[in-house]
C-alpha positions in Angstrom: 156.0 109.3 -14.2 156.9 105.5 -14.6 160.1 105.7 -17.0 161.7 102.7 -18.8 164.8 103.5 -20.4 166.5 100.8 -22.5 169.7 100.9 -24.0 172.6 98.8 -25.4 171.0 98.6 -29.3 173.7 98.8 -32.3 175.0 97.2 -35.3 176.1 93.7 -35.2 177.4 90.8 -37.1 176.3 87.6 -37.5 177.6 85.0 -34.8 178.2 88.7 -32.6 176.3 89.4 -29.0 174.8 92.2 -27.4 173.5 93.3 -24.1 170.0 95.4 -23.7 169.7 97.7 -20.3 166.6 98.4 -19.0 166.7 101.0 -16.3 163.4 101.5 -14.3 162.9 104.4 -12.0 159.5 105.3 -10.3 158.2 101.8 -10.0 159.0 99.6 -7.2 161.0 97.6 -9.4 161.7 94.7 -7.0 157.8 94.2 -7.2 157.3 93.9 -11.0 157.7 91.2 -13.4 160.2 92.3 -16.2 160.3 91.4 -20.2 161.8 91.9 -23.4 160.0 92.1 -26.5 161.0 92.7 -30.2 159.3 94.3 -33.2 160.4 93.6 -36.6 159.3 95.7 -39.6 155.8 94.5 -41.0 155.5 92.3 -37.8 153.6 92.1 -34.5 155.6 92.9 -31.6 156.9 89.3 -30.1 157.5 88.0 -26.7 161.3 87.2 -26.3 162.0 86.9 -22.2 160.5 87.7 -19.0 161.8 87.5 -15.5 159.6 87.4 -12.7 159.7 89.2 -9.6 160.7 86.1 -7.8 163.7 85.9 -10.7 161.9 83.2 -12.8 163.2 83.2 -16.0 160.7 82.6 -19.4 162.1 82.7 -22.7 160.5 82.3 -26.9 161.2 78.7 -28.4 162.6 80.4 -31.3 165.4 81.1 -29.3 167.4 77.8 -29.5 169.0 79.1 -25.9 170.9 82.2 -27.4 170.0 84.5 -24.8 169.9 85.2 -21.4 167.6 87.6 -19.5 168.5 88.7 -15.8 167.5 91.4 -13.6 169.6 93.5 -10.4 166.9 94.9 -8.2 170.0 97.1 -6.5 170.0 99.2 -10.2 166.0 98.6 -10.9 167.6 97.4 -14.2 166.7 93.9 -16.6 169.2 93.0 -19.1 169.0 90.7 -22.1 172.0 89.1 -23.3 171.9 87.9 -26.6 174.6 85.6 -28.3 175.2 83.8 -31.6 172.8 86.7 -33.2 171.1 86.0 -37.0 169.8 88.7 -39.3 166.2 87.1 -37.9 167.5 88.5 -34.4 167.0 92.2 -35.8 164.5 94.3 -34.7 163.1 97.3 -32.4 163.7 95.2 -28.8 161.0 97.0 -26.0 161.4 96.4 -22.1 157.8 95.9 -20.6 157.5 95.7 -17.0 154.5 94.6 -15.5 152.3 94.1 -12.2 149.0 91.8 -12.2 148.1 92.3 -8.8 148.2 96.3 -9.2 147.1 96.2 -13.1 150.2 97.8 -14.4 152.0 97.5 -17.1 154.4 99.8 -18.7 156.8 99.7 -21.7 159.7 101.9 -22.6 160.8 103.4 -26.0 162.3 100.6 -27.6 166.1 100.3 -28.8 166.9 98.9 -32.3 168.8 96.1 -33.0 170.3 95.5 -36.6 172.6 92.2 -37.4 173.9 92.4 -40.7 177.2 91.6 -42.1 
């Protein structure tokens, strides 16, 4: 069974940073294109970065260059750093990983992030 397992959620101020882990196992991760997503109360889930397979690196507008999404294919692990955080930053943050050519796509449990003074 596919498992992705992120971590690295917490409390943070304002103008503070984080870093998500994803950890992948039972998927050839090197083969999958990897994302984070976030999910605010009373809000549809949101694209926030993906990294391709090849290491191509997509990220939301709203992000005014904040963070930074990279991937190790020696851990099967994505991160998402995130810098200069708002209160608007604050939400349940989801790794998806994903394969077109096979139809797969799988998410993980989701990790909360709260910025708030």
């Amino acid at each position: 069974q596919v498992q992705l397992v992120e971590s690295g959620g917490g409390l943070v101020q304002p103008g503070g940073s984080l870093r998500l882990s994803c950890a992948a196992s039972r998927i050839i991760f090197v083969l999958y294109d990897m994302g984070w997503y976030r999910q605010a109360p009373g809000k549809q889930r949101e694209l926030v970065a993906t990294i391709t397979s090849g290491a191509t690196s997509n990220y939301a507008d709203s992000l005014e260059g904040r963070f930074t999404i990279s991937r190790d294919n020696a851990k099967n692990t994505v991160y998402l750093q995130m810098n200069r955080m708002k209160p608007k930053d604050a939400a349940v943050y989801y790794c998806g990983a994903g394969n077109r050519r096979l139809g797969q796509n799988y998410w993980g449990q989701g990790t909360q992030v709260t910025v708030s003074s």
